[in-house]
C-alpha positions, 0 to 999 in steps of 0.5 A, a space after each residue: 724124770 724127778 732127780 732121785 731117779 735119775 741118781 738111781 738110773 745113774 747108779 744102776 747105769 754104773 757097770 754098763 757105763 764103767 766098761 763102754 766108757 773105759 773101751 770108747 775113750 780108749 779108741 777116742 783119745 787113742 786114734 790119731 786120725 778119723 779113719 776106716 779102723 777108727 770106725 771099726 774099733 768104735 762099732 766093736 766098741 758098741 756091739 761088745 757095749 750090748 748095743 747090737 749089730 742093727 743098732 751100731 751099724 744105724 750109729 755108725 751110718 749117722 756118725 759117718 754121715 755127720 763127721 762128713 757133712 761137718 768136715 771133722 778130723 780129729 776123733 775127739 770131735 766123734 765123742 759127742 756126736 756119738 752121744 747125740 746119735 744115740 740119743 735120737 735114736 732112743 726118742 719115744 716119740 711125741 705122742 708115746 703117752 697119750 694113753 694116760 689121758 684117755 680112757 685106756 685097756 692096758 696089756 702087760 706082756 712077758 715071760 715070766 720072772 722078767 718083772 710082769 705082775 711088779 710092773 703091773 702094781 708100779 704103773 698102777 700106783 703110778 698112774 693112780 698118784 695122777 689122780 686117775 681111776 686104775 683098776 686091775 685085772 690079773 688074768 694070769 690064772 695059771 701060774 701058782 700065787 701070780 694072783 696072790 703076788 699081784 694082789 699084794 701089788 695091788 693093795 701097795 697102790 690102793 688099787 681095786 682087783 679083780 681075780 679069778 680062780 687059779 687055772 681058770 679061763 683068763 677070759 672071765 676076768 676080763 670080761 669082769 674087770 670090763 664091766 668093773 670099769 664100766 660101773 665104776 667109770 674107772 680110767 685105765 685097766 690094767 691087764 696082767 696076762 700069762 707069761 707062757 712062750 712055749 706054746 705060741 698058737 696058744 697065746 695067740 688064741 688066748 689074747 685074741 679071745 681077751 681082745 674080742 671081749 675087751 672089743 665087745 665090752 669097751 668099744 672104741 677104748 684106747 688101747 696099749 700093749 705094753 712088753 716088759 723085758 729084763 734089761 739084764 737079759 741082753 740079747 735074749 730079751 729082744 728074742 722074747 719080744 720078737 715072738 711075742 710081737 707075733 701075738 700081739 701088736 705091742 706098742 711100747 716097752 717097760 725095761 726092768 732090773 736096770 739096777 746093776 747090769 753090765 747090759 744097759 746098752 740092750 736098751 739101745 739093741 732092742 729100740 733100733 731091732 723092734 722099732 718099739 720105744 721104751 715107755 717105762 724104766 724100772 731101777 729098783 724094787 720100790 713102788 715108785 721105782 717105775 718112770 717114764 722113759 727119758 732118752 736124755 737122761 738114759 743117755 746121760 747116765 749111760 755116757 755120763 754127761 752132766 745133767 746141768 750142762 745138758 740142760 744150760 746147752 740146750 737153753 745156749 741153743 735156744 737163744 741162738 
């Protein structure tokens, strides 16, 4: 994650940081021995932090194993086990994106106004400047100007499009934007898709007829179904990806809207309650305001931890 970005996650990070930071230190520095009200004063810490029941009681159950096994009694020690508990548990994996190197079909998923059709031009302009072939295909067809939105999108990343008509079978893009790909011999596709919730058979039907074309038409591609959740949402996100996980396999996360919200630790919530990684994060409104996810440098902006001694304690580990 180039520096820039990273200052940005640190500023947007801030309002989160500030509150968790304030309350976590307190109960830190303030007890004088680790016991059960330690404990319990760190996990109300946690859930007020947004970091939510499941997450905090997996944090909680790492952090006591750990302080046993390491014999620990002073609560100061806990400060950045706590941190490097998070951190384990915010890792993407090793092959989270293995997709940007295969010929790939990507799902963009989400209700509407959580930052969908942004995503959709953020990733393309972004996989684009790695010198892949993206073209786009804006199956939203029954939201007003979703397809004049993307289009703006797409133009900003110099990436081809293809539309269909405005409340029209989302299906006939697709099969369209399938045969564009082909002819073109593009690298990725990626899909913007209808952000309805309020008739789940519907857009169960809906993506499984999109599926089936996608099957047909580009046997045996990569597949990625991406959900974009609004950080600033909190609980309410991890609802949504709930009831869209029941109509589709979603394989990863975009965050979005990160800039500014007092609920950065959703982030945490919503890795340990779906047990889906963070792909990408948005901070900003800008085309280039979209990157991979980091667990570490997420963590250090969230617990501000000096990106520099990071990184020197890393390589102290290394040489030992």
């Amino acid at each position: 994650m180039a520096m820039n970005f990273f200052k940005k996650l640190q500023n947007g990070l801030a309002k989160t940081r500030d509150t968790l930071l304030w309350n976590l230190d307190n109960v830190i520095y303030e007890s004088a021995i680790i016991d059960e009200d330690f404990y319990e004063e760190l996990e109300e810490v946690l859930i007020m932090g947004d970091i939510g029941v499941n997450a905090t009681s997996r944090i909680m159950d790492d952090l006591r194993a750990e302080v046993k096994k390491q014999s620990l009694v002073a609560p100061s020690q806990c400060r950045n086990l706590l941190v490097e508990t998070i951190r384990k548990q915010m890792e993407t994996g090793e092959n989270a994106y293995d997709f940007e190197e295969k010929k790939t079909v990507v799902f963009i998923i989400g209700v509407n106004g959580v930052g969908k059709t942004t995503s959709v031009g953020k990733l393309a302009a972004n996989f684009k400047n790695k010198g892949k072939k993206v073209i786009i295909a804006a199956a939203d067809t029954y939201r007003a100007a979703a397809t004049e939105q993307l289009e703006e999108w797409a133009k900003r990343a110099d990436c081809p499009i293809i539309t269909g008509r405005e409340g029209g079978d989302p299906a006939s893009v697709i099969y369209d934007a399938a045969s564009a790909f082909k002819a073109r011999d593009c690298d990725i596709l990626i899909v913007d898709t209808a952000g309805r919730l309020h008739n789940k058979k519907n857009l169960m039907e809906e993506l499984a007829k999109m599926n089936r074309i996608i099957d047909k038409e580009l046997p045996g591609i990569y597949r990625e179904n991406l959900i974009v959740l609004d950080g600033t949402t909190g609980q309410n996100a991890i609802m949504q990806a709930r009831e869209f996980g029941e109509a589709a396999d979603l394989t990863g996360i975009i965050l979005t809207k990160l800039d500014g919200t007092s609920k950065g630790g959703i982030a945490v919530a919503i890795v340990s309650e779906l047990n889906i990684p963070v792909k990408y994060i948005g901070v900003g409104e800008g085309i280039d305001d979209l990157e991979r996810f980091n667990s570490d440098d997420f963590v250090n902006a969230l617990f501000q931890v000096n990106k520099e001694n990071t990184e020197e304690s890393a390589d102290d580990q290394g040489e030992k």
